[in-house]
N, C-alpha and C positions, 0 to 999 in steps of 0.2 A: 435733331433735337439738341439744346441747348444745356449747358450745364452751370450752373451759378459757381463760382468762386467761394469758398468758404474758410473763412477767418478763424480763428478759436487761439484764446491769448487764457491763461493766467494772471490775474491783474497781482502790481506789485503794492507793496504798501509802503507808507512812510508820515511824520508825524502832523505834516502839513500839507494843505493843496497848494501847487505853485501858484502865486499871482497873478498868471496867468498862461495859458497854453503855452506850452515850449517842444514844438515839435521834433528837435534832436536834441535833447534832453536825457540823461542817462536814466535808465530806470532803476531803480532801488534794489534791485534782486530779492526781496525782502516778499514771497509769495506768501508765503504764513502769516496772516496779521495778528499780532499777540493781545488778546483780549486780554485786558489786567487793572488794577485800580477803580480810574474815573478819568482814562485817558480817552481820546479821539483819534481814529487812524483814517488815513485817504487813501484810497485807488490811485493811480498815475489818470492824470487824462489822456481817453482816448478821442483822437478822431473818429468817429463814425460816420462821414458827409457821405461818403459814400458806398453806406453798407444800409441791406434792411434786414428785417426778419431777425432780428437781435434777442438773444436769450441770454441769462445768467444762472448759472448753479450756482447756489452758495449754499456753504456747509462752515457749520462748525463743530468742534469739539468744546469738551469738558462741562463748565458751568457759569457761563457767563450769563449777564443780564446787562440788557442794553438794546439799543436803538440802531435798525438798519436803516441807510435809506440811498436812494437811487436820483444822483444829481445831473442835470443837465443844463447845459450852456452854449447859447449862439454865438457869445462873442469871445470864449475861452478867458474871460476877465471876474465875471463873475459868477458862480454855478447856483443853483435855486434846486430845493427836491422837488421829485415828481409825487405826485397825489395819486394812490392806488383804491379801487372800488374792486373788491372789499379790500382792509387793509393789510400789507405785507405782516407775517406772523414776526415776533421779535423772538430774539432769543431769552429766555426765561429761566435759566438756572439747570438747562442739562443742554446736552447734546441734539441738534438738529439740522433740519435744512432744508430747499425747498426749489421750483424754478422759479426765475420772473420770465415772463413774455413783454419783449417792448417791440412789438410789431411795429410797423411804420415810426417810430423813434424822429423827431421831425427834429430835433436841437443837432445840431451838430457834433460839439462835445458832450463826452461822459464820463462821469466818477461815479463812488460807491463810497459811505461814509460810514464808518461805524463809531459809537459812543457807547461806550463799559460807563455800567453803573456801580457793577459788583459782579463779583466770581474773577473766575478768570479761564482764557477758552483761546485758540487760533481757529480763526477765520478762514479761508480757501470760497477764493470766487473765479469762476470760471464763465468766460466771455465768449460767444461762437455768433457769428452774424456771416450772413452770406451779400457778397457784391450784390451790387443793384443793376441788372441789363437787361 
């Protein structure tokens, strides 16, 4: 019996997505994303080419309001969100969290984007995807 390889990262944040995939690239250290103003924060990209079964925890604190969303890209140049049925819950002025499931994830690369409308709150997303064999 066989055993899958399992991945699990911390994604980092920072104020801009690179223009395009940069695989040894230093990552930000920056795991708290600070929800605040009417800023916008990005995840590093990850390769995922050859991972499935891909999950996200995200959690946040305090009281932010604003917009999650889940980007993906085949040619690490430019990312597009993914479309959720029913839709990902946002955060709304308190404290929450929740998982995504991106089972079969067919893009290649991956981000996570967040946009504060108001409050203010840090972010924590956690990434765990198992090899594909």
């Amino acid at each position: 019996m066989s055993q899958k390889l399992t991945f699990t990262t911390t994604l980092n944040w920072a104020s801009s997505l690179p223009p395009y995939f940069q695989p040894n690239a230093p990552q930000s250290g920056v795991t708290q994303g600070v929800m605040t103003g009417t800023s916008t924060i990005y995840s590093q990209p990850l390769d995922v080419n050859l991972k499935d079964n891909i999950g996200l925890e995200v959690t946040w604190t305090g009281t932010p309001t604003g917009t999650i969303q889940v980007l993906g890209s085949s040619s690490g140049n430019t990312y597009y969100p993914l479309t959720f049925n029913p839709i990902l819950t946002q955060p709304a002025g308190s404290a929450g969290g929740y998982l995504i499931d991106l089972n079969q994830f067919p893009w290649r690369y991956l981000s996570v984007e967040y946009t504060n409308s108001s409050g203010t709150g840090v972010l924590l997303v956690t990434l765990t995807a198992k090899d594909i064999n």
